[in-house]
C-alpha positions as CSV (number, residue, x, y, z in Angstrom):
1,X,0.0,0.0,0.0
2,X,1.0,3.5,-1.2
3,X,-0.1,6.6,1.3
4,X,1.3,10.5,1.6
5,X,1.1,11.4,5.0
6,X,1.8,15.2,6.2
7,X,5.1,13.6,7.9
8,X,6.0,11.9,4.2
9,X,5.0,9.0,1.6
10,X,4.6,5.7,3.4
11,X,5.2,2.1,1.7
12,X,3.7,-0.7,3.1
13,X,4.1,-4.0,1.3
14,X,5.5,-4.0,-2.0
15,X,3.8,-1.1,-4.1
16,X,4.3,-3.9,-7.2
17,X,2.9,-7.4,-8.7
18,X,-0.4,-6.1,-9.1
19,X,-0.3,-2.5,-10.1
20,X,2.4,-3.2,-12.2
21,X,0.6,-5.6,-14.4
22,X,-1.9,-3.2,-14.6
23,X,0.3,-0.6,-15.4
24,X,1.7,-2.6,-17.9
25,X,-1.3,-3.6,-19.7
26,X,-2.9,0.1,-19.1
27,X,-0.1,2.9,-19.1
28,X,-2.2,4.1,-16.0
29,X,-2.9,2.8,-12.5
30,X,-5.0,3.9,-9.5
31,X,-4.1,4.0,-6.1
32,X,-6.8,4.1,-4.2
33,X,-6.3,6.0,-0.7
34,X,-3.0,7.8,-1.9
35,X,-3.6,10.7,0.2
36,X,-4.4,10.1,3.9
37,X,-7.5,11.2,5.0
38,X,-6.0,13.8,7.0
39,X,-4.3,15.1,4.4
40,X,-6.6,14.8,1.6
41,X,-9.3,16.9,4.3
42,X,-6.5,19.6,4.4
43,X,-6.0,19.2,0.8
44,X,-9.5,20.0,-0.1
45,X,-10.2,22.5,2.9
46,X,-7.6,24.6,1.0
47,X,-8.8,24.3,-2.4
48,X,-11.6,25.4,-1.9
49,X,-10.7,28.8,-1.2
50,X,-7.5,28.9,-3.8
51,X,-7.7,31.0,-6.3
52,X,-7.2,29.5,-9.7
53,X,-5.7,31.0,-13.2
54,X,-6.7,30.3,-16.4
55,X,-4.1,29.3,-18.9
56,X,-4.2,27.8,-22.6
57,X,-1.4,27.1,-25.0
58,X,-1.2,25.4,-28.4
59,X,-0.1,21.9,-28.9
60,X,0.3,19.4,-31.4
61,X,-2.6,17.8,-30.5
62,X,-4.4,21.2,-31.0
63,X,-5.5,23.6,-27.7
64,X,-5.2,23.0,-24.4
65,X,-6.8,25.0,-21.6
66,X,-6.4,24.6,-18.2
67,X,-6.7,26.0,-14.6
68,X,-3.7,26.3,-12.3
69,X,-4.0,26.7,-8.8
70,X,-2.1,30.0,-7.8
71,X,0.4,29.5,-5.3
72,X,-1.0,29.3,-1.9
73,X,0.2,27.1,1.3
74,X,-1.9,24.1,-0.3
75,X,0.0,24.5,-3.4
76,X,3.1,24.4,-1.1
77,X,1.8,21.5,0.4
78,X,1.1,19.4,-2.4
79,X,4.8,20.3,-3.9
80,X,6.2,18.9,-0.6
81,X,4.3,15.7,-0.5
82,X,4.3,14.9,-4.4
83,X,8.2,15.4,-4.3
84,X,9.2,12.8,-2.4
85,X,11.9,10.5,-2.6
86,X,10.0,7.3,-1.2
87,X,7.3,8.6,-3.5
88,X,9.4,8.3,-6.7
89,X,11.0,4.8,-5.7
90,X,7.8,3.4,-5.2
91,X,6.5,5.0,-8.4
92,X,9.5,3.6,-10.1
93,X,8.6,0.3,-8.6
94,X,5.4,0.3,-10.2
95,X,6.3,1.3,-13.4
96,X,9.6,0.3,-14.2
């Protein structure tokens, strides 16, 4: 199992076998639970009030529009917990 944590990414198990095959088969695979429940509360506590931009650029698949979230101590947040170490080895465990 495969949970972010305020205090950091936690790896229980092997974060393989079956989410690789999937990922294998699929390009994609869910983790369900990913973000504690604490965290993911915090998470969308703070979204909820962020202010968002809206931003569009031209690929070669044709437009793209999107909305960023302007930085804010969520934002912060989210950078801190997505870039993580144990995170990425465990990603890389899945993948490959």
């Amino acid at each position: 199992m495969l949970t972010i944590e305020q205090a950091g990414t936690r790896v229980t198990g092997s974060p393989g076998c079956a989410a690789t095959r999937h990922f294998e088969a699929h390009d994609w695979v869910r983790i369900p639970g990913l973000l504690s429940a604490e965290l993911l509360a915090r998470v969308q506590a703070g979204m909820q009030v962020a202010s968002f931009i809206p931003s569009a650029e031209q690929t070669g698949h044709g437009p793209v529009r999107r909305l960023l979230m302007a930085p804010d101590a969520t934002a912060a947040l989210l950078d801190l917990c997505f870039n993580d170490p144990v995170l990425f080895r465990a990603v890389e465990a899945i993948t490959g």
